[in-house]
C-alpha positions as CSV (number, residue, x, y, z in Angstrom):
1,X,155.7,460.3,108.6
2,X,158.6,459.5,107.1
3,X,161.1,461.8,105.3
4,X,161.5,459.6,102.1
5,X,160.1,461.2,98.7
6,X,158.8,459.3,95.8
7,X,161.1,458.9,92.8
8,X,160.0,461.2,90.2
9,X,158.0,460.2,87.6
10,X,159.9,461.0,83.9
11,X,157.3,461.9,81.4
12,X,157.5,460.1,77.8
13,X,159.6,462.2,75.6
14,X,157.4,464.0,72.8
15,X,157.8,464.1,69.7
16,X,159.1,467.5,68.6
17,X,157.1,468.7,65.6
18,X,161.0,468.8,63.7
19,X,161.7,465.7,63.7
20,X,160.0,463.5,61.1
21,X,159.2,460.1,62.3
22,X,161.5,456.9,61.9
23,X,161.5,455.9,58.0
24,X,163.5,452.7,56.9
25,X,164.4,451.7,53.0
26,X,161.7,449.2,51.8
27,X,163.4,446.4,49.2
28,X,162.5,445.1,46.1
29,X,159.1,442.8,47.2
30,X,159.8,439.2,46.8
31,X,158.9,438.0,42.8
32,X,156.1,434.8,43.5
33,X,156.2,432.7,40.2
34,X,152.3,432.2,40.4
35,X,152.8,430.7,36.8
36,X,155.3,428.3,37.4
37,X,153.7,427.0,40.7
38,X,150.6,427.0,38.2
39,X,151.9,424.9,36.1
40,X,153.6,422.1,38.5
41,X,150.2,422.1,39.7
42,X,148.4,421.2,36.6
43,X,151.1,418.6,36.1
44,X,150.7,417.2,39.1
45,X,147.3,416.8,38.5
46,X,147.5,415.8,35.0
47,X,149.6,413.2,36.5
48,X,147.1,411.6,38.9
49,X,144.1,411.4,36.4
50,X,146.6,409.8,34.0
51,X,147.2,407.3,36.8
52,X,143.5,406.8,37.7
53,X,142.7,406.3,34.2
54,X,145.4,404.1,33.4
55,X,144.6,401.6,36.7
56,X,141.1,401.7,36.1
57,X,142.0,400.7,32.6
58,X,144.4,397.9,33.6
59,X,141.7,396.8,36.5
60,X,138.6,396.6,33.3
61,X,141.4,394.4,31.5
62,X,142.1,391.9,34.4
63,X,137.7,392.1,35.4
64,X,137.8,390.9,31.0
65,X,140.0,388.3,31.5
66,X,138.8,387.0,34.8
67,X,135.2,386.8,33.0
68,X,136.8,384.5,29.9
69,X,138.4,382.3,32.4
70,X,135.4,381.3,34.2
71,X,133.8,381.4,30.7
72,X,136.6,378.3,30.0
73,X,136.1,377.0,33.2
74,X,132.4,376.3,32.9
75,X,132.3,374.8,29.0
76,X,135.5,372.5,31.4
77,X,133.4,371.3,34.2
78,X,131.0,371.1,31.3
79,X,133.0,368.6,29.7
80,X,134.3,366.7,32.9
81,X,130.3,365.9,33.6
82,X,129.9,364.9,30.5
83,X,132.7,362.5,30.0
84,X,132.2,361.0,33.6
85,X,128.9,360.3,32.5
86,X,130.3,358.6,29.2
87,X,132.9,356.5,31.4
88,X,130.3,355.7,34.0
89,X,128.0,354.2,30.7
90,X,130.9,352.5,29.6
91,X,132.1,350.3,32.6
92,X,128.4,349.1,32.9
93,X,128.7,345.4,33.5
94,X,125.8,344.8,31.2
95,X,127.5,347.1,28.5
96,X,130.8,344.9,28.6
97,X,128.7,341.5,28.7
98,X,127.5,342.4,25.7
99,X,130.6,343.7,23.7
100,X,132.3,340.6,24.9
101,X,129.9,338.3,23.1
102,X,129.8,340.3,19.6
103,X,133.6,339.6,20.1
104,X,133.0,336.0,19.9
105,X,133.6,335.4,24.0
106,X,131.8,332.8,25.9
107,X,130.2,333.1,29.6
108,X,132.3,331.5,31.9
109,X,131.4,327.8,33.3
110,X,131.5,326.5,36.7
111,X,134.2,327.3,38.6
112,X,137.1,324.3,39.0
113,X,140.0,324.1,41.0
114,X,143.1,321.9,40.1
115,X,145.3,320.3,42.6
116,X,148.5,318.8,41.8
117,X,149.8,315.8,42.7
118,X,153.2,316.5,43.9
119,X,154.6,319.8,45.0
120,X,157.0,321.6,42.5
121,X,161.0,322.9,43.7
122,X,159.7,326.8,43.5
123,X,157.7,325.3,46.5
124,X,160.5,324.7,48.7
125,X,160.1,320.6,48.4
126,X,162.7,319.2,47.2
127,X,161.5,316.0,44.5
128,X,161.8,312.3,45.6
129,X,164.8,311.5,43.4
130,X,167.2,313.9,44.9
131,X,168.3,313.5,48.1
132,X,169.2,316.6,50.2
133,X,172.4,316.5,50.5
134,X,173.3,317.1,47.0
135,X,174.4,319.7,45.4
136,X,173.3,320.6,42.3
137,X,172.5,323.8,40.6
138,X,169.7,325.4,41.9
139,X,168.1,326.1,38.1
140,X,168.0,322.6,37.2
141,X,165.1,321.6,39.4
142,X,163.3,324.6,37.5
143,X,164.2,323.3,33.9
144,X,164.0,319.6,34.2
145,X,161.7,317.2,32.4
146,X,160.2,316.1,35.3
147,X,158.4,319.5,35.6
């Protein structure tokens, strides 16, 4: 065995009855304003209702107004239909026969074609009595007699 001891064990110091135990000064306890935090809080939420009211409000106004323009645009569709209808009746071929003779206007006759017997200067001929190398104004062909 070996000639080593143990370390001694210390025992926890006791209390002597004449001391009195370990007392400490206790401040003043923190002052909570319960009423002011009350009332932010009721403003706060007097503040969101107002603004729920108020967009629900707005949003009725804009569902009212959305309702009298489709209101207006109906009685305008309304109206479009109605005066298509009253062009469509008008441009009837019959329709405009019809006006056309109380105005005093006559059916057309056969169809005729004219021809004419010698090509005009706005043609690009030039007419039999000038000769191409003159020079003349290039009016006159347009305003002569000849025409």
């Amino acid at each position: 065995m070996s000639a080593i001891t143990a370390p001694l064990r210390r025992s926890r110091p006791t209390a002597e009855p004449s001391q009195s135990p370990q007392l400490r000064v206790v401040e003043e306890p923190v002052v909570r304003h319960t009423l002011a935090y009350a009332v932010v809080m009721v403003l706060v939420l007097a503040a969101a209702v107002f603004g729920a009211v108020s967009l629900n409000a707005l949003a009725a106004g804009a569902s009212v107004e959305a309702r009298t323009l489709e209101a207006h645009v109906a009685v305008a569709e309304r109206d479009y239909a109605r005066l298509v209808a009253e062009v469509a009746a008008l441009e009837d071929p019959a329709r405009v026969r019809a006006a056309a003779m109380e105005l005093g206007m006559v059916a057309p006759g056969p169809v005729r074609h004219l021809t004419l017997e010698r090509n005009l200067p706005s043609d690009g001929a030039v007419p039999s009595s000038r000769t191409p190398d003159a020079t003349t104004d290039p009016l006159k062909p347009l305003l002569s007699l000849e025409r």
